[in-house]
PyMOL Python script that loads the backbone (N, CA, C, O; Angstrom):
from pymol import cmd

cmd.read_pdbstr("""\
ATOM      1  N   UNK A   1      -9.991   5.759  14.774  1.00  0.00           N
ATOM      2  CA  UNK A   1      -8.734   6.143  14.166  1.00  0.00           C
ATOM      3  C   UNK A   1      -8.159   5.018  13.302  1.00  0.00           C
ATOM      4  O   UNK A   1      -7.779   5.432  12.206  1.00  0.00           O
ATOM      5  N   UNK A   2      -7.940   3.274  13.567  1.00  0.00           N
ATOM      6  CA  UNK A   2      -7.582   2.657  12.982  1.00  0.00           C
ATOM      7  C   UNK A   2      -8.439   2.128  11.313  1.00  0.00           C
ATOM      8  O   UNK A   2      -8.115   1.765  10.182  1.00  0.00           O
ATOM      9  N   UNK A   3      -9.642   2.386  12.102  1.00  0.00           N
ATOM     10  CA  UNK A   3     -10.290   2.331  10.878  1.00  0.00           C
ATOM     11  C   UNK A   3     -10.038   3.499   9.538  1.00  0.00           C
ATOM     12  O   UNK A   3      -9.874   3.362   8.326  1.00  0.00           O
ATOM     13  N   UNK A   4     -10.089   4.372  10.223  1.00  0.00           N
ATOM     14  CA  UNK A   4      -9.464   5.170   9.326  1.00  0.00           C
ATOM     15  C   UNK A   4      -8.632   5.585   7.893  1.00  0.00           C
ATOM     16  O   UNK A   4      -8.714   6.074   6.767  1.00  0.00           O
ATOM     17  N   UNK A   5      -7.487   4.760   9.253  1.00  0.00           N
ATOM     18  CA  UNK A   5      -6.510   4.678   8.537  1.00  0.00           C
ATOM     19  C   UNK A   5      -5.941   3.559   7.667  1.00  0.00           C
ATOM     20  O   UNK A   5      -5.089   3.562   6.779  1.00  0.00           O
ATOM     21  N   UNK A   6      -6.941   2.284   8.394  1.00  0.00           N
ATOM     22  CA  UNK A   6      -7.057   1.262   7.632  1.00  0.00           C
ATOM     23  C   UNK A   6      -8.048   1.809   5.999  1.00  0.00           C
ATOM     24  O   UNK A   6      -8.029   1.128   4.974  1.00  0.00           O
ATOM     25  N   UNK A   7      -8.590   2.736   6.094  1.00  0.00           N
ATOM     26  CA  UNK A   7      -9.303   2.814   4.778  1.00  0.00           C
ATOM     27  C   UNK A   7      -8.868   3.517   3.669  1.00  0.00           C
ATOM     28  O   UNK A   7      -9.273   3.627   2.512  1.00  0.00           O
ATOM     29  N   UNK A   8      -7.611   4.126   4.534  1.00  0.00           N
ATOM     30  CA  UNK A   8      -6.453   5.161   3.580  1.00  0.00           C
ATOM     31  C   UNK A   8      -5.135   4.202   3.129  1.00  0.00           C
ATOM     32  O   UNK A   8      -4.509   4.484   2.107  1.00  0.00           O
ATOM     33  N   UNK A   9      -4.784   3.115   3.923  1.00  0.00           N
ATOM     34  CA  UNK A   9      -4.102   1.982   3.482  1.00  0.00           C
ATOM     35  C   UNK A   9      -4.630   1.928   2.153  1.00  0.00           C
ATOM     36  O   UNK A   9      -4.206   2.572   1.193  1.00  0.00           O
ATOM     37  N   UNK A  10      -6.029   0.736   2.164  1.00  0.00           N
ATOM     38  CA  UNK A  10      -6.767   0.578   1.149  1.00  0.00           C
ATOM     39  C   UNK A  10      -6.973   1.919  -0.144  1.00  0.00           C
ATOM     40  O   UNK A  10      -7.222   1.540  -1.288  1.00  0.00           O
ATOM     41  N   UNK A  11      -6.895   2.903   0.038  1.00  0.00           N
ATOM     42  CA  UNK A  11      -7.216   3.062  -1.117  1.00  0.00           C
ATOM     43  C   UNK A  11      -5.759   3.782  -1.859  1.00  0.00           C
ATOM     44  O   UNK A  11      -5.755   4.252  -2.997  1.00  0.00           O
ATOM     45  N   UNK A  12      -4.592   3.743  -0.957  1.00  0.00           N
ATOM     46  CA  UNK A  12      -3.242   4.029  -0.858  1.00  0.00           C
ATOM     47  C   UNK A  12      -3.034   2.524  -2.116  1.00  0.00           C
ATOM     48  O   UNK A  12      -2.770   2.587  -3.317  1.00  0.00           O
ATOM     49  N   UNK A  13      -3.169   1.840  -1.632  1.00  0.00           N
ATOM     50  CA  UNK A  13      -3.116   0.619  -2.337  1.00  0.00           C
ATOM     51  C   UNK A  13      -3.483   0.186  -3.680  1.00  0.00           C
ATOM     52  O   UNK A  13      -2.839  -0.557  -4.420  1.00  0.00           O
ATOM     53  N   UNK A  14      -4.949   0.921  -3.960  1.00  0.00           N
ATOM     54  CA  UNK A  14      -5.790   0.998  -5.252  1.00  0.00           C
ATOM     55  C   UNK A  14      -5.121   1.877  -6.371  1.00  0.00           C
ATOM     56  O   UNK A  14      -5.050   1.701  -7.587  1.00  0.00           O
ATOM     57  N   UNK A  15      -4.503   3.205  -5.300  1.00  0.00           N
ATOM     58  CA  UNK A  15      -4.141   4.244  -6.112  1.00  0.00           C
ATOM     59  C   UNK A  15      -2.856   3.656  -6.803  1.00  0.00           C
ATOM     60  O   UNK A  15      -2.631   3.871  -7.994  1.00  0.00           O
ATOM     61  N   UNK A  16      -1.871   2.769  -5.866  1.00  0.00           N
ATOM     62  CA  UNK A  16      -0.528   2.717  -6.202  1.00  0.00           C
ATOM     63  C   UNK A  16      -0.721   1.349  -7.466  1.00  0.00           C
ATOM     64  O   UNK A  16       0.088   1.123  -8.366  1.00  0.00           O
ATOM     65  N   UNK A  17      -1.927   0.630  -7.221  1.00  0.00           N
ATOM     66  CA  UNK A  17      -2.331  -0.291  -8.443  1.00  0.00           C
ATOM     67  C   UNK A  17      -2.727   0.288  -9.767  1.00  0.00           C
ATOM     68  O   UNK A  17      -2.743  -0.433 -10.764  1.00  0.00           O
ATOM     69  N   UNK A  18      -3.045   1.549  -9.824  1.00  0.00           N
ATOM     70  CA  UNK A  18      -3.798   2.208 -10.981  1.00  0.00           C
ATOM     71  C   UNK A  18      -2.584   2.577 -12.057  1.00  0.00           C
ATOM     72  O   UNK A  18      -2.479   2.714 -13.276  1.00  0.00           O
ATOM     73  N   UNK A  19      -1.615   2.667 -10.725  1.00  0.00           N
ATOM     74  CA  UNK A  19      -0.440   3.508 -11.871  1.00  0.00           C
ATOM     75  C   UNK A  19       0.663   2.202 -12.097  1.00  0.00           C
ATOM     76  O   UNK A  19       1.557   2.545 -12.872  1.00  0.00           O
ATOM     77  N   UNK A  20       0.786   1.047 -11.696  1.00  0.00           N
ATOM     78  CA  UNK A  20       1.730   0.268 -11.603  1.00  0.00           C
ATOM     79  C   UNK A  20       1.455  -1.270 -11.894  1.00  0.00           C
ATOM     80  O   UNK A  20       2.244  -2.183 -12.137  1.00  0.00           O
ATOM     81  N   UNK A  21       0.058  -1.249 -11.787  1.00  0.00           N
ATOM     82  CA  UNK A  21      -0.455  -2.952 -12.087  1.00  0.00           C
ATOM     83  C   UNK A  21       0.041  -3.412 -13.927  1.00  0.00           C
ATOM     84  O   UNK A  21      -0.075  -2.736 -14.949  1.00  0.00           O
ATOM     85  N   UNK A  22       0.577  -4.758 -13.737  1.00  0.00           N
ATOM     86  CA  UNK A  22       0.894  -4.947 -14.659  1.00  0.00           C
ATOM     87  C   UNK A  22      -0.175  -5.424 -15.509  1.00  0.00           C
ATOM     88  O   UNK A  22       0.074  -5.755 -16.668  1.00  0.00           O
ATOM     89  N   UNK A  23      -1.625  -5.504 -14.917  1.00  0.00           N
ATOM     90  CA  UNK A  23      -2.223  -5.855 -15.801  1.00  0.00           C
ATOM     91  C   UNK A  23      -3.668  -4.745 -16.490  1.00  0.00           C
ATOM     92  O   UNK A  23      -4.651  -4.848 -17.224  1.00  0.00           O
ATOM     93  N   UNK A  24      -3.038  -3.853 -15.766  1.00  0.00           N
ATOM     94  CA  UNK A  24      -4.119  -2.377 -15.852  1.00  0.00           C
ATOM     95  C   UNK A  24      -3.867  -1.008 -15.573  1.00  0.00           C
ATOM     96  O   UNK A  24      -4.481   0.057 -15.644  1.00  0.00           O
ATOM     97  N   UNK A  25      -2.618  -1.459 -15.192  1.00  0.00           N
ATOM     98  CA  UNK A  25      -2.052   0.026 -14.829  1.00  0.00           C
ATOM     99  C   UNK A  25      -1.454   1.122 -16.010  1.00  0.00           C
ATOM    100  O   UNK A  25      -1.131   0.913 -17.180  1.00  0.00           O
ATOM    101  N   UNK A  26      -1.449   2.260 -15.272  1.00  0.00           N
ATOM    102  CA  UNK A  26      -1.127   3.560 -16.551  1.00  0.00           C
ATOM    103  C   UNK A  26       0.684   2.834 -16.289  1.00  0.00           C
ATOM    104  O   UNK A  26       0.891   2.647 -17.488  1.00  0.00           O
ATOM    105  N   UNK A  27       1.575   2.504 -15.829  1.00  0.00           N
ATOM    106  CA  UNK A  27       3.161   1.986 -16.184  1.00  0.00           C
ATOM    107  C   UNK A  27       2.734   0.495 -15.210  1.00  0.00           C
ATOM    108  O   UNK A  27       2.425   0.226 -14.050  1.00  0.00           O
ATOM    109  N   UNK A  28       3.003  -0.389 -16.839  1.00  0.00           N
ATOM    110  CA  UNK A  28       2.673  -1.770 -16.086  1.00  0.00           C
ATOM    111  C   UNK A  28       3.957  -2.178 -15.758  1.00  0.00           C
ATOM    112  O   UNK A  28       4.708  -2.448 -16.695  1.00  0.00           O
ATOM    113  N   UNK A  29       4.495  -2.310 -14.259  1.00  0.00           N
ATOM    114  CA  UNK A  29       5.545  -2.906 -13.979  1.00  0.00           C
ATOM    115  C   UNK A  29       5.188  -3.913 -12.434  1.00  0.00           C
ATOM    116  O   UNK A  29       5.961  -4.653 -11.826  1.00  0.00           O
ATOM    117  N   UNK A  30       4.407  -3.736 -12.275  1.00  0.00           N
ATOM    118  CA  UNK A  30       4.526  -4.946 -10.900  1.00  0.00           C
ATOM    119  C   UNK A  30       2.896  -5.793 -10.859  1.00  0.00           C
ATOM    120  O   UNK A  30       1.901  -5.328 -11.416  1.00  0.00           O
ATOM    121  N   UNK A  31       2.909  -6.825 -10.244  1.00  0.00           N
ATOM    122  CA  UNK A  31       1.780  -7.819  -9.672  1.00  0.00           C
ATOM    123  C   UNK A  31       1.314  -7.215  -8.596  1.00  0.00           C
ATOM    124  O   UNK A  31       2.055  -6.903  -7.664  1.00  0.00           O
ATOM    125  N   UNK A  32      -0.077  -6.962  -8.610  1.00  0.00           N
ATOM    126  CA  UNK A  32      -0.699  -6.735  -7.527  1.00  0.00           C
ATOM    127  C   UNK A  32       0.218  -7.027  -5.922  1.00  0.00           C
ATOM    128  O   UNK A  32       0.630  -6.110  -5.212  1.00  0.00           O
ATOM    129  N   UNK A  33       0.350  -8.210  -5.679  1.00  0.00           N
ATOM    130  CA  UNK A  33       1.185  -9.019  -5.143  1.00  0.00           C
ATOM    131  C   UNK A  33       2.459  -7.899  -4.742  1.00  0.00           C
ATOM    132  O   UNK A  33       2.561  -7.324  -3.659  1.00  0.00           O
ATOM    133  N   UNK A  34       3.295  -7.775  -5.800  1.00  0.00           N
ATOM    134  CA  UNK A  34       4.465  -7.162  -6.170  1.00  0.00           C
ATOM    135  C   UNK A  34       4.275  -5.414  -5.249  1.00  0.00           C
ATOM    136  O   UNK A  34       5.180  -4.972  -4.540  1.00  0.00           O
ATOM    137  N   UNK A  35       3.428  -4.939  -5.396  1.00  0.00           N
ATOM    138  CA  UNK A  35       2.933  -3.690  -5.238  1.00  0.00           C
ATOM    139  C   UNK A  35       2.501  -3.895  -3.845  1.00  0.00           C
ATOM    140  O   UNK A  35       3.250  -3.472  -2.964  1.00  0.00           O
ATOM    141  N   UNK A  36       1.668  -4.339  -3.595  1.00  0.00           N
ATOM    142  CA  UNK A  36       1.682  -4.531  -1.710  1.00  0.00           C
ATOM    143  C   UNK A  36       2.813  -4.954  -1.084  1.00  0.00           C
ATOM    144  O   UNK A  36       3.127  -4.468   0.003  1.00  0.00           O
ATOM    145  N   UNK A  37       3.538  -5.875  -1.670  1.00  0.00           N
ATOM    146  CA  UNK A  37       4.929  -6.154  -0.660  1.00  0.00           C
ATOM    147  C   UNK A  37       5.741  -4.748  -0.555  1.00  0.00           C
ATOM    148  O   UNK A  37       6.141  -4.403   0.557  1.00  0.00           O
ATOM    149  N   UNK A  38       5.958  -4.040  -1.537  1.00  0.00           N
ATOM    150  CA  UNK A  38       6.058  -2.757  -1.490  1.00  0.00           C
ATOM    151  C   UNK A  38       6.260  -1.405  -0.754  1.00  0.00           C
ATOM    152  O   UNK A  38       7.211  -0.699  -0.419  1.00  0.00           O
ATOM    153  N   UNK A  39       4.670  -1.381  -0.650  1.00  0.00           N
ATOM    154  CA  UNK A  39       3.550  -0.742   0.126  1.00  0.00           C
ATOM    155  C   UNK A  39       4.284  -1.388   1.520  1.00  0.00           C
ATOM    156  O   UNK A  39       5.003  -0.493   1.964  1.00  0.00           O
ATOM    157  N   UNK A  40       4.344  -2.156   2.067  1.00  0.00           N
ATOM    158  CA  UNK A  40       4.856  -2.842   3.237  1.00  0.00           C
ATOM    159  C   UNK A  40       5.913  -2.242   3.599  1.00  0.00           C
ATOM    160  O   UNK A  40       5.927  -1.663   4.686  1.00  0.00           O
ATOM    161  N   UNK A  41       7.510  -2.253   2.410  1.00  0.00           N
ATOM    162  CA  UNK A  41       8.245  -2.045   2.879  1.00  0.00           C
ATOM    163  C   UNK A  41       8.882  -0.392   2.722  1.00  0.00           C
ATOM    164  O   UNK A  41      10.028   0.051   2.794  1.00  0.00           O
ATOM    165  N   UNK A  42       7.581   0.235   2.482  1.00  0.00           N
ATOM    166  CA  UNK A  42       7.828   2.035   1.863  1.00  0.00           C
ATOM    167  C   UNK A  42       7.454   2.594   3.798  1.00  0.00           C
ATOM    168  O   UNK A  42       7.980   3.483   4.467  1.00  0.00           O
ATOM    169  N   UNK A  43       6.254   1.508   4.179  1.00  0.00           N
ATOM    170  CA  UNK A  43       5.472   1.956   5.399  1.00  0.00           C
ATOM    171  C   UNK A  43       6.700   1.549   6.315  1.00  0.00           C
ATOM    172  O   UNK A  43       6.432   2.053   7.405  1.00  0.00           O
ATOM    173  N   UNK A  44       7.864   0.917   6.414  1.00  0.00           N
ATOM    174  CA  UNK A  44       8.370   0.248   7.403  1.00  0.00           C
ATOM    175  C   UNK A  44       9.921   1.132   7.392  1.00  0.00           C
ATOM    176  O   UNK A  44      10.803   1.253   8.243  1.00  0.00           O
ATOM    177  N   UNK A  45       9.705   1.826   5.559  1.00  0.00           N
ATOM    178  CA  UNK A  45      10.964   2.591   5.523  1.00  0.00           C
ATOM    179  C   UNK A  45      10.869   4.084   6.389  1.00  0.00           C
ATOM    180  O   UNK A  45      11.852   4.795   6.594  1.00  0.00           O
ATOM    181  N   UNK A  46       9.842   4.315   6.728  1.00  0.00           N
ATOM    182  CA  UNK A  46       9.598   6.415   6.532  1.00  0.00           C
ATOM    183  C   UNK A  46       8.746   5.850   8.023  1.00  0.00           C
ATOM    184  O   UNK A  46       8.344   4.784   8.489  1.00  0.00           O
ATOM    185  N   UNK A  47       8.780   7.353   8.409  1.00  0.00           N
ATOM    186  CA  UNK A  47       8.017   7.491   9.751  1.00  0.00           C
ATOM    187  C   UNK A  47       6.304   7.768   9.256  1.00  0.00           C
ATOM    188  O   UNK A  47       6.004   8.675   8.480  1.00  0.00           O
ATOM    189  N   UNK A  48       5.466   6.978   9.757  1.00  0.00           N
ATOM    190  CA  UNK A  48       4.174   6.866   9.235  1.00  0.00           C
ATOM    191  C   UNK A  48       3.897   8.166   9.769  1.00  0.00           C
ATOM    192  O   UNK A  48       3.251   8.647   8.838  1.00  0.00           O
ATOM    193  N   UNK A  49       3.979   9.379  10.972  1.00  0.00           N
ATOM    194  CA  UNK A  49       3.050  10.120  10.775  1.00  0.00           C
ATOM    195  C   UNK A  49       3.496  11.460   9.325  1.00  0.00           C
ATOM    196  O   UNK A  49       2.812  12.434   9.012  1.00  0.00           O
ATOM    197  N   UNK A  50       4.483  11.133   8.873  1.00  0.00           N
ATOM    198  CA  UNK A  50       4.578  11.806   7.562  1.00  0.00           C
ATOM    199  C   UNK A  50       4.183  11.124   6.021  1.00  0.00           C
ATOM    200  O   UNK A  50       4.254  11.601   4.888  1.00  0.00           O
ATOM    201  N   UNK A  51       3.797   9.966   6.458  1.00  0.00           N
ATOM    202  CA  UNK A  51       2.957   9.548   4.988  1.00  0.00           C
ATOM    203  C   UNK A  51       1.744  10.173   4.773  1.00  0.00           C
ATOM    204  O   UNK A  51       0.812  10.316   5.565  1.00  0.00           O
ATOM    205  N   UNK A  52       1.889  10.678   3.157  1.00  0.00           N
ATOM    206  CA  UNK A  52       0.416  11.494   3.323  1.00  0.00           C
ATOM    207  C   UNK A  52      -0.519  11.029   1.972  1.00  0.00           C
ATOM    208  O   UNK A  52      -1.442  11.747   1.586  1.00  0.00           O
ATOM    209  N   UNK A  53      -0.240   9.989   1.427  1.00  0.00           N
ATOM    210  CA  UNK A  53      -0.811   8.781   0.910  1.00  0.00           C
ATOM    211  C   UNK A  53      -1.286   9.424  -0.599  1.00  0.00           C
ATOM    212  O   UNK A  53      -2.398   9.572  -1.105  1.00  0.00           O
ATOM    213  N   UNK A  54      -0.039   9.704  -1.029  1.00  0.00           N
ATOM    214  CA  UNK A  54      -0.085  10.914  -2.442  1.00  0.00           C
ATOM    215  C   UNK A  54       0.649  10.606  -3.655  1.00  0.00           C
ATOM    216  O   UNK A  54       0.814   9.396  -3.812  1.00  0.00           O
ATOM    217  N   UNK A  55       1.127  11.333  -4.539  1.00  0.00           N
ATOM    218  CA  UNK A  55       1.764  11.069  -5.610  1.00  0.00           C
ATOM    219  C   UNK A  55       3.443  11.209  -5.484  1.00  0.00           C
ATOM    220  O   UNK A  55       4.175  10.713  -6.340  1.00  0.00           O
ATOM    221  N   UNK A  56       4.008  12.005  -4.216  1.00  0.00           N
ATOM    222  CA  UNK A  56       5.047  11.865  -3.844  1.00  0.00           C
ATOM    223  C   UNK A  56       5.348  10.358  -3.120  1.00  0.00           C
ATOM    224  O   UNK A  56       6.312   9.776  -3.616  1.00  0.00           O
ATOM    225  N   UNK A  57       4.814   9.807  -2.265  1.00  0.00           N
ATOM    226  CA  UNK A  57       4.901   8.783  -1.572  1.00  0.00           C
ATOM    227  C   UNK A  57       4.084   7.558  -2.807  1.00  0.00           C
ATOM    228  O   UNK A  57       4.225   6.381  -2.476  1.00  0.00           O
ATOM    229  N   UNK A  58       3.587   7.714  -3.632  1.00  0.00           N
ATOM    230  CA  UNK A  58       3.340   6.856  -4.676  1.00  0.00           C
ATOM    231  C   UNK A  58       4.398   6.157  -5.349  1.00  0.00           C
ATOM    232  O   UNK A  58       4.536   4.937  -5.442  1.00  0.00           O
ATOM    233  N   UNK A  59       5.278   7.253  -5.899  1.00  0.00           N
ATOM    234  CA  UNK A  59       6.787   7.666  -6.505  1.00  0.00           C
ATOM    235  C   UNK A  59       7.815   6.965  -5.609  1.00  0.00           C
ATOM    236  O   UNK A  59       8.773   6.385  -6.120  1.00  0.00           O
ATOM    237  N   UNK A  60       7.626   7.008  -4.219  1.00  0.00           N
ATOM    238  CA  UNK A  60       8.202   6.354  -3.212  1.00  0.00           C
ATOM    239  C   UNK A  60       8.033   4.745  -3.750  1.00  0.00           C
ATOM    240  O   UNK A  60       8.978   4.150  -4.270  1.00  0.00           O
ATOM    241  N   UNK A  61       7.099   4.316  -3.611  1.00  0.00           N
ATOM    242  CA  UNK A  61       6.605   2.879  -3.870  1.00  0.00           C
ATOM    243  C   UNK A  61       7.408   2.328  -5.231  1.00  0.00           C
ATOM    244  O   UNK A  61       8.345   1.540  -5.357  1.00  0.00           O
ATOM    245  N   UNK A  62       6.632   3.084  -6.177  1.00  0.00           N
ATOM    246  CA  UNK A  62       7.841   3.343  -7.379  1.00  0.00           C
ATOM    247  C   UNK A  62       8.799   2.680  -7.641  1.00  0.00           C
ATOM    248  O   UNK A  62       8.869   1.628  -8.277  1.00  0.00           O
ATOM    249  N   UNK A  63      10.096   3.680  -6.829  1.00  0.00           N
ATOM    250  CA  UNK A  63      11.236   3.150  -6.290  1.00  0.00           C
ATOM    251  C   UNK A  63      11.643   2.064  -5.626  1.00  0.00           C
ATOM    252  O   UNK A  63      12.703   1.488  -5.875  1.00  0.00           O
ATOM    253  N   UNK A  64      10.672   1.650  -4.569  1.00  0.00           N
ATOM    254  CA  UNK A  64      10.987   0.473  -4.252  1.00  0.00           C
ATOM    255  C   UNK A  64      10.713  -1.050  -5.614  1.00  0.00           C
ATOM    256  O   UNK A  64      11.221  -2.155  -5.801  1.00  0.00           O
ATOM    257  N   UNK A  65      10.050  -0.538  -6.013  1.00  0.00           N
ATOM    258  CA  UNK A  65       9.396  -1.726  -6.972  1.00  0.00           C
ATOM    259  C   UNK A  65      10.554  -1.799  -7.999  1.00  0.00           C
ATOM    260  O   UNK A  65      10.669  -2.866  -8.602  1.00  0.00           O
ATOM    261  N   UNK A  66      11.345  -0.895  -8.250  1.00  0.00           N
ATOM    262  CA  UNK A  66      12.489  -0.611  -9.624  1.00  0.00           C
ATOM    263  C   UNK A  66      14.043  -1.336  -9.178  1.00  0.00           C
ATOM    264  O   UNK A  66      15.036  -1.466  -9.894  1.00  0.00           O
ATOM    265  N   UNK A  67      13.871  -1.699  -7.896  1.00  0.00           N
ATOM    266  CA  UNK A  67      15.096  -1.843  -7.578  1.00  0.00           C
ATOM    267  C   UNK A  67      14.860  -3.706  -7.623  1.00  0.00           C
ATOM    268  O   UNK A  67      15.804  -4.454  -7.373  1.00  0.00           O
TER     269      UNK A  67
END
""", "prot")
cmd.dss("prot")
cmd.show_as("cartoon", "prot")
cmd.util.cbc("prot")
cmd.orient("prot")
């Protein structure tokens, strides 16, 4: 199970880099760096068994990164 979900982290992570990396992303606004601290504090905001590691909860990340 942890593995798992450790591998949906990871690619939760890739996905939220594709759209947000400032140095490759489709809207360059954050550092790799920038985007996992993020990711950290989106997972610490919401109850994990409703993350479903998508374009709504992407949008989530988003938000945190804009503020």
């Amino acid at each position: 199970m942890y593995k798992e979900l450790s591998s949906e982290i990871k690619y939760f992570e890739n996905y939220c880099n594709e759209f947000y990396n400032i140095n490759y992303g489709l809207y360059k606004i954050a550092t790799k760096k920038e985007i996992k601290n993020a990711i950290k504090i989106f997972f610490l905001l919401n109850d994990f068994k409703n993350i479903e590691f998508h374009s709504v909860d992407r949008e989530k990340v988003r938000q945190i990164l804009n503020k």
